[in-house]
BALOBA-1460 file (C-alpha; in Angstrom, 3 decimals):
// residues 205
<rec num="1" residu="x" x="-17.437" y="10.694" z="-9.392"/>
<rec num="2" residu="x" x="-19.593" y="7.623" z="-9.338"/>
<rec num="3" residu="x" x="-18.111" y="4.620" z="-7.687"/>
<rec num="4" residu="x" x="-18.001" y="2.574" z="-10.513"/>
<rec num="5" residu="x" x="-15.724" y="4.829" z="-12.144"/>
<rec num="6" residu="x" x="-11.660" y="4.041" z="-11.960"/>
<rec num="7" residu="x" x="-10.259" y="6.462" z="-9.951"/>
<rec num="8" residu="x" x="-6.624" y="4.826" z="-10.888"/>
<rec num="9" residu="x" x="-5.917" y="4.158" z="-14.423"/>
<rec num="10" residu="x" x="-2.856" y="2.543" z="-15.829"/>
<rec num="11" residu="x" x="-2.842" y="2.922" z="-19.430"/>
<rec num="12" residu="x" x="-0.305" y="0.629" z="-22.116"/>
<rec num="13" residu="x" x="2.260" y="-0.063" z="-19.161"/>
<rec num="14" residu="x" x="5.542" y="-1.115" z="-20.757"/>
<rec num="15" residu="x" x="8.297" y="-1.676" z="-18.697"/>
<rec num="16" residu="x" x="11.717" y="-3.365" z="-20.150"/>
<rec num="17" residu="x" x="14.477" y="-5.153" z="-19.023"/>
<rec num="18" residu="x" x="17.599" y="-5.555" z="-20.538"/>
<rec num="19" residu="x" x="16.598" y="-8.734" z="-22.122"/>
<rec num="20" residu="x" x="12.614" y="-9.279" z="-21.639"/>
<rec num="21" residu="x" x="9.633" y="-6.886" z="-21.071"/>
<rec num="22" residu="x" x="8.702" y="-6.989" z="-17.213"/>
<rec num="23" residu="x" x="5.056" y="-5.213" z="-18.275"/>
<rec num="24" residu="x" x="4.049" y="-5.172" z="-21.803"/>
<rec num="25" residu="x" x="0.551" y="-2.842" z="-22.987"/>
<rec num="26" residu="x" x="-0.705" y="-3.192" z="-18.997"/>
<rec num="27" residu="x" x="-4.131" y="-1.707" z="-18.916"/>
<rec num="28" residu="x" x="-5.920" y="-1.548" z="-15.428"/>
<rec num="29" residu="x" x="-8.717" y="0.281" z="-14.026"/>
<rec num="30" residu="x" x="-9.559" y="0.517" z="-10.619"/>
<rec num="31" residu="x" x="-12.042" y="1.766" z="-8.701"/>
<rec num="32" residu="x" x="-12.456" y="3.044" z="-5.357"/>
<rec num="33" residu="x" x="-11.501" y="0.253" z="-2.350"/>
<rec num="34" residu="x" x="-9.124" y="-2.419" z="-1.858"/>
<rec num="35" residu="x" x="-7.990" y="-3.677" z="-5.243"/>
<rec num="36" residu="x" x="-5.509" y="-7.046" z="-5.273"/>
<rec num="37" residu="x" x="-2.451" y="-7.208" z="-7.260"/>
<rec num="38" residu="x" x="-1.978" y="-11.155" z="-7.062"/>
<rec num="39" residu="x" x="1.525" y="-13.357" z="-8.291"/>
<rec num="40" residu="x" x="3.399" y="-15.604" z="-6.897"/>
<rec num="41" residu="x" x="7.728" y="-15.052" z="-6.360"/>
<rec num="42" residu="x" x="9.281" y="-12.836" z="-9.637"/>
<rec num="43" residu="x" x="5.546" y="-12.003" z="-11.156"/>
<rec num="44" residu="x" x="6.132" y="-8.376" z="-10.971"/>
<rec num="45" residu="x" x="4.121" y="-7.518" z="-7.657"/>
<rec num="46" residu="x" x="6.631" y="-5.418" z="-6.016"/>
<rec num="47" residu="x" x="7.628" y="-3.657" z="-9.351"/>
<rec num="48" residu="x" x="4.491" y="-2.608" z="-9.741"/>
<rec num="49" residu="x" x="4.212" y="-0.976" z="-7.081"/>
<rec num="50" residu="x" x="7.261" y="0.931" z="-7.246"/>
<rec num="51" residu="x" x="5.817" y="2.181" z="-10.679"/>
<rec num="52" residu="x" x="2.322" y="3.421" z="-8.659"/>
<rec num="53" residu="x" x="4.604" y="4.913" z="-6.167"/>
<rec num="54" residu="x" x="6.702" y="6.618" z="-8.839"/>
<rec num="55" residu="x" x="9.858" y="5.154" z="-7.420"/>
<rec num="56" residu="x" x="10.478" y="3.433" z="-10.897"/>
<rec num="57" residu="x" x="9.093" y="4.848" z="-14.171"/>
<rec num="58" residu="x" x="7.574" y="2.497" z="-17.082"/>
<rec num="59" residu="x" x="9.305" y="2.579" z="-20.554"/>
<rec num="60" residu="x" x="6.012" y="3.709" z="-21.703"/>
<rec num="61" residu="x" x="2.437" y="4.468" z="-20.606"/>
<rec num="62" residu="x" x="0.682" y="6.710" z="-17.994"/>
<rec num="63" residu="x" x="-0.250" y="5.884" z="-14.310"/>
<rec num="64" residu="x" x="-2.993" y="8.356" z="-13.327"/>
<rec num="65" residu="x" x="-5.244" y="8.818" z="-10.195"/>
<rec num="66" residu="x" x="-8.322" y="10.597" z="-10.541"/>
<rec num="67" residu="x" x="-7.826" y="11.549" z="-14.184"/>
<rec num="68" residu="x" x="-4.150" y="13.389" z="-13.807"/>
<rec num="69" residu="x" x="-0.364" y="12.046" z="-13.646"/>
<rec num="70" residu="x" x="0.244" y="10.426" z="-9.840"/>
<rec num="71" residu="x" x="1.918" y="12.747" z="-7.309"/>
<rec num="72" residu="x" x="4.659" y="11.545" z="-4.877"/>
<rec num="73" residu="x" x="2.401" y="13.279" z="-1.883"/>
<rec num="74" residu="x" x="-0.862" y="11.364" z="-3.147"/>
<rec num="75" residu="x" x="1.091" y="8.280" z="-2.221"/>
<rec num="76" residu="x" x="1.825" y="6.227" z="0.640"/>
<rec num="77" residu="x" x="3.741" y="3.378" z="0.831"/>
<rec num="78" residu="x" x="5.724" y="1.944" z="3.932"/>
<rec num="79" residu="x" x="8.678" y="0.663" z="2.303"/>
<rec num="80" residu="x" x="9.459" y="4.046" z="0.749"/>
<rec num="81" residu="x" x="7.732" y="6.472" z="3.387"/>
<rec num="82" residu="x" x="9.860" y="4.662" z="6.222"/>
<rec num="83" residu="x" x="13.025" y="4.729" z="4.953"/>
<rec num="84" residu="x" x="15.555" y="5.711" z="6.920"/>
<rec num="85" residu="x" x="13.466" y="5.910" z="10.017"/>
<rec num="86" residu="x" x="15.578" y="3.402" z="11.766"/>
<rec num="87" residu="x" x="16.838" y="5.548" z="14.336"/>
<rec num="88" residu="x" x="13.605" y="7.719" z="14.887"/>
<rec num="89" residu="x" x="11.094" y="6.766" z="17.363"/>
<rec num="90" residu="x" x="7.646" y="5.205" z="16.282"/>
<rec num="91" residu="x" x="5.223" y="7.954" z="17.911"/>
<rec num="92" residu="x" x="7.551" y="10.950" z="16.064"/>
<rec num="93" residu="x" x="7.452" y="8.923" z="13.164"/>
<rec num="94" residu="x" x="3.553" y="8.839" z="13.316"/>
<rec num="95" residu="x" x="3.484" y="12.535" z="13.622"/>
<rec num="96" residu="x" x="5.933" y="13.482" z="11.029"/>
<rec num="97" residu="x" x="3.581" y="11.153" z="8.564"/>
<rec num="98" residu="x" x="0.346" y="13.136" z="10.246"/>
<rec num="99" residu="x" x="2.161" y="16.597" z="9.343"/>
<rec num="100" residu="x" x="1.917" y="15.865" z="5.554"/>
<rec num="101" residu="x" x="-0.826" y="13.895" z="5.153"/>
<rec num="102" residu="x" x="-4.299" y="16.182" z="4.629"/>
<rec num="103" residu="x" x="-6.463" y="13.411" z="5.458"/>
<rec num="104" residu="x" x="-4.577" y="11.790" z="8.506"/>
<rec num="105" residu="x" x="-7.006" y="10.459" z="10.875"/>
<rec num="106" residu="x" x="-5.906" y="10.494" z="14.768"/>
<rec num="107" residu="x" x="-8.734" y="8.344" z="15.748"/>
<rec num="108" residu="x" x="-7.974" y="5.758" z="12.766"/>
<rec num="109" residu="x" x="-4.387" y="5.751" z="14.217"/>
<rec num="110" residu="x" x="-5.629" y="5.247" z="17.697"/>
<rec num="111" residu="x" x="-7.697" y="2.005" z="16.418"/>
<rec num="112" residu="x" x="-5.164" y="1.095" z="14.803"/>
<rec num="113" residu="x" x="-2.127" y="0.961" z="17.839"/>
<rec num="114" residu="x" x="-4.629" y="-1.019" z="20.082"/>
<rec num="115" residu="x" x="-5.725" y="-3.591" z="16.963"/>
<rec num="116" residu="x" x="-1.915" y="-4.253" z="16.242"/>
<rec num="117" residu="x" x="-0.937" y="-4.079" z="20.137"/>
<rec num="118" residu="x" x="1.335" y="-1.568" z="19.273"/>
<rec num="119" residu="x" x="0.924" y="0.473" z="22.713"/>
<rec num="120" residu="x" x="4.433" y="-1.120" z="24.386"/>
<rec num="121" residu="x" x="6.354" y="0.126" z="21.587"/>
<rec num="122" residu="x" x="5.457" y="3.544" z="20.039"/>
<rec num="123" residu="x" x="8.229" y="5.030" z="22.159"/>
<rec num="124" residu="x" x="10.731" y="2.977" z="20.984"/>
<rec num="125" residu="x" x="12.910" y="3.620" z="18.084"/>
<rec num="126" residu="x" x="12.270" y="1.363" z="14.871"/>
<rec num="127" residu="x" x="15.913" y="-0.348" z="15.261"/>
<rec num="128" residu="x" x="14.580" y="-1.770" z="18.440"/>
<rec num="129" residu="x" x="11.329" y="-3.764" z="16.893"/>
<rec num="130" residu="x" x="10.954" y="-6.805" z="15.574"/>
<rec num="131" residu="x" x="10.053" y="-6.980" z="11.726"/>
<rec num="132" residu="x" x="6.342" y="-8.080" z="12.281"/>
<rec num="133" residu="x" x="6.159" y="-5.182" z="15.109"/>
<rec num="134" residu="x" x="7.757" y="-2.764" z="12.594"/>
<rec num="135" residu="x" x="5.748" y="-3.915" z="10.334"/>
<rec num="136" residu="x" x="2.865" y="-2.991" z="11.761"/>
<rec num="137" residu="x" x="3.665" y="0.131" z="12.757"/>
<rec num="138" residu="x" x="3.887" y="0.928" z="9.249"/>
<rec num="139" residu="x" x="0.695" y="-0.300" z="8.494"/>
<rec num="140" residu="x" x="-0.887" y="1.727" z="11.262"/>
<rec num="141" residu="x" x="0.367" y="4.771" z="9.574"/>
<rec num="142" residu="x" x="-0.694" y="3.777" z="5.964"/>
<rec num="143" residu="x" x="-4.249" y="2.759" z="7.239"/>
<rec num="144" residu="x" x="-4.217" y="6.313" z="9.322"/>
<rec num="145" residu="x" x="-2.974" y="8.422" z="6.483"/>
<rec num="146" residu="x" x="-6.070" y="8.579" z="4.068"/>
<rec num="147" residu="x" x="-3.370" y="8.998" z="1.388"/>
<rec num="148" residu="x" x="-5.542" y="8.725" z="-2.027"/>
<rec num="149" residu="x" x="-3.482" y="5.595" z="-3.150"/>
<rec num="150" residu="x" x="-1.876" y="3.325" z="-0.501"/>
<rec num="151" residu="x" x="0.248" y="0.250" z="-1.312"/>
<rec num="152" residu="x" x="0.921" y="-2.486" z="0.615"/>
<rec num="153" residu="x" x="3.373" y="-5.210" z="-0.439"/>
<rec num="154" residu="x" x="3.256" y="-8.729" z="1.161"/>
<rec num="155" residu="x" x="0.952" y="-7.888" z="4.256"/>
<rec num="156" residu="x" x="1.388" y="-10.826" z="6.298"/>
<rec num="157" residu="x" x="5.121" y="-10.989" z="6.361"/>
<rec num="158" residu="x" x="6.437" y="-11.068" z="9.626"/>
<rec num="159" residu="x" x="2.694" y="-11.195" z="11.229"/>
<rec num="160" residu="x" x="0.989" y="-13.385" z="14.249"/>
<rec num="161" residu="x" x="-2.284" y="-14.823" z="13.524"/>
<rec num="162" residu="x" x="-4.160" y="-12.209" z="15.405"/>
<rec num="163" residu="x" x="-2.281" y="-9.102" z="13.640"/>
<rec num="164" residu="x" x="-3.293" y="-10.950" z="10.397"/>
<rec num="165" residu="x" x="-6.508" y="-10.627" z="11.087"/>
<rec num="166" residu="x" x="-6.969" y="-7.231" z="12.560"/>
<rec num="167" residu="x" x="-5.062" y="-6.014" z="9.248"/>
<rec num="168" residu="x" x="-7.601" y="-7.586" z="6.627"/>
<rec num="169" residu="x" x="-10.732" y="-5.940" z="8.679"/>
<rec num="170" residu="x" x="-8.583" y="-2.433" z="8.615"/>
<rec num="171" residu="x" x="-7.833" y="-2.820" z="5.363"/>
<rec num="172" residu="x" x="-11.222" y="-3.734" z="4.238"/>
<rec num="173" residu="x" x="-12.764" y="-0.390" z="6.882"/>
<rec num="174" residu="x" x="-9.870" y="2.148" z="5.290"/>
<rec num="175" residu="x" x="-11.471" y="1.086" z="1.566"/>
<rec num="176" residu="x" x="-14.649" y="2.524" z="2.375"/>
<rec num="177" residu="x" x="-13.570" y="5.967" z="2.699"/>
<rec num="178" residu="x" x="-14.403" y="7.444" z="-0.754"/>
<rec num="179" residu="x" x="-11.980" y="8.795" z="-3.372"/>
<rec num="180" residu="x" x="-8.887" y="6.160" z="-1.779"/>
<rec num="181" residu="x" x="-7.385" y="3.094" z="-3.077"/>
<rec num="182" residu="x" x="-6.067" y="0.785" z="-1.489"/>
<rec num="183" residu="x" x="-3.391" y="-1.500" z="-3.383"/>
<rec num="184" residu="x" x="-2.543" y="-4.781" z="-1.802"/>
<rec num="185" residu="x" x="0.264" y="-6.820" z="-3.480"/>
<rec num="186" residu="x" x="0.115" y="-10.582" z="-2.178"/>
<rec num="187" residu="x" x="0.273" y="-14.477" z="-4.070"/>
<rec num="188" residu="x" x="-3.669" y="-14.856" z="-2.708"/>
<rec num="189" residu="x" x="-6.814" y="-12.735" z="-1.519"/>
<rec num="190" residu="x" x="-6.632" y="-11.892" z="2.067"/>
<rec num="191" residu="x" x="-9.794" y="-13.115" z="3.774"/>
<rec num="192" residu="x" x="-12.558" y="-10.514" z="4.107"/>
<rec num="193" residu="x" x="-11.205" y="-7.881" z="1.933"/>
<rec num="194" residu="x" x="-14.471" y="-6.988" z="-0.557"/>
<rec num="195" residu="x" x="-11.484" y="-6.533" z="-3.425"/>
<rec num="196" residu="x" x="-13.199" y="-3.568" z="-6.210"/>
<rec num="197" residu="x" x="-10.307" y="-5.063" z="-8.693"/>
<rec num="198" residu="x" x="-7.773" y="-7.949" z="-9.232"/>
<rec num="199" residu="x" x="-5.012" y="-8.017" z="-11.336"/>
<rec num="200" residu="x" x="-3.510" y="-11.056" z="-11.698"/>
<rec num="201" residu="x" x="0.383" y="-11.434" z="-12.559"/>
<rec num="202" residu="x" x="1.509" y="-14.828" z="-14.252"/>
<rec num="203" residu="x" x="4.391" y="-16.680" z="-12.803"/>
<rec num="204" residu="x" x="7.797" y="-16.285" z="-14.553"/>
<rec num="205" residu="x" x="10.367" y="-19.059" z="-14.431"/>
């Protein structure tokens, strides 16, 4: 498939609440890389991404990847991969995620644990870390798990300076490989990032 071509498609996207419509006839096409959805508080950002994750379903339209309906397993996404994981320990985590994901990439995940400065706390359980150290050991997963759509909400949350950094150049390395997209749901462009798509939300009140 030609780079140029969408390999995610969201076609007439309606999604209702009980008194407004969230999404209304959403078309977007995106191609392979990093693509941006960008809004500030309440625009939708997260919702979206629970309706690419198939955690919520729209009222009406189709999300596809690579021409057909989107699979749970084609997914990744921290906030619903990770649940639950409180009590697990990061490194079992990392190789529960490795078991199910085709593409996982050890090396990627090594890269990752030294860019993020992860080494002092992959044998530690999640309940022990920080939420910026949790965080990224999410992230290192995502990045490592060459899952064909991978969604990121709010990347910087709960990150220093330096893991902010090391996350926009992995981001922007992961959206090379071919046939992946990367979604990244934030209020601005991370610095960097060579974005294939934007979609920008507008503000609600």
């Amino acid at each position: 498939m030609p780079a140029s071509e969408p390999l995610l498609v969201l076609e007439q996207i309606e999604l209702r609440w009980p008194h407004s419509p969230m999404f209304a006839a959403l078309d977007w096409r995106v191609p392979a890389g990093a693509a941006l959805v960008q809004g500030g508080p309440g625009s939708g950002k997260t919702t979206l991404l629970r309706l690419l994750a198939g955690t919520a379903a729209p009222t009406r339209g189709q999300v596809l990847l690579h021409g057909a309906p989107v699979q749970p397993a084609q997914v990744f996404w921290p906030e619903r991969d990770a649940a639950g994981t409180e009590q697990m320990v990061v490194r079992d985590w990392w190789r529960t995620v490795a078991a199910r994901c085709p593409a996982w990439d050890p090396s990627a995940l090594e890269r990752h644990v030294a860019g993020f400065t992860l080494e002092a706390h992959q044998n530690k359980g999640f309940f022990m870390l920080s939420t910026g150290s949790r965080r990224k050991a999410w992230f290192a997963a995502a990045l490592a798990s060459g899952a064909p759509l991978t969604l990121i909400d709010e990347p910087l949350a709960g990150l220093d300076l330096a893991s902010r950094r090391y996350l926009s150049a992995a981001i922007a390395d992961a959206a090379q490989q071919a046939g992946r997209v990367i979604v990244v749901a934030h209020d601005a462009p991370l610095a960097d990032v060579p974005w294939t798509a934007l979609l920008a939300l507008p503000d609600r009140e």
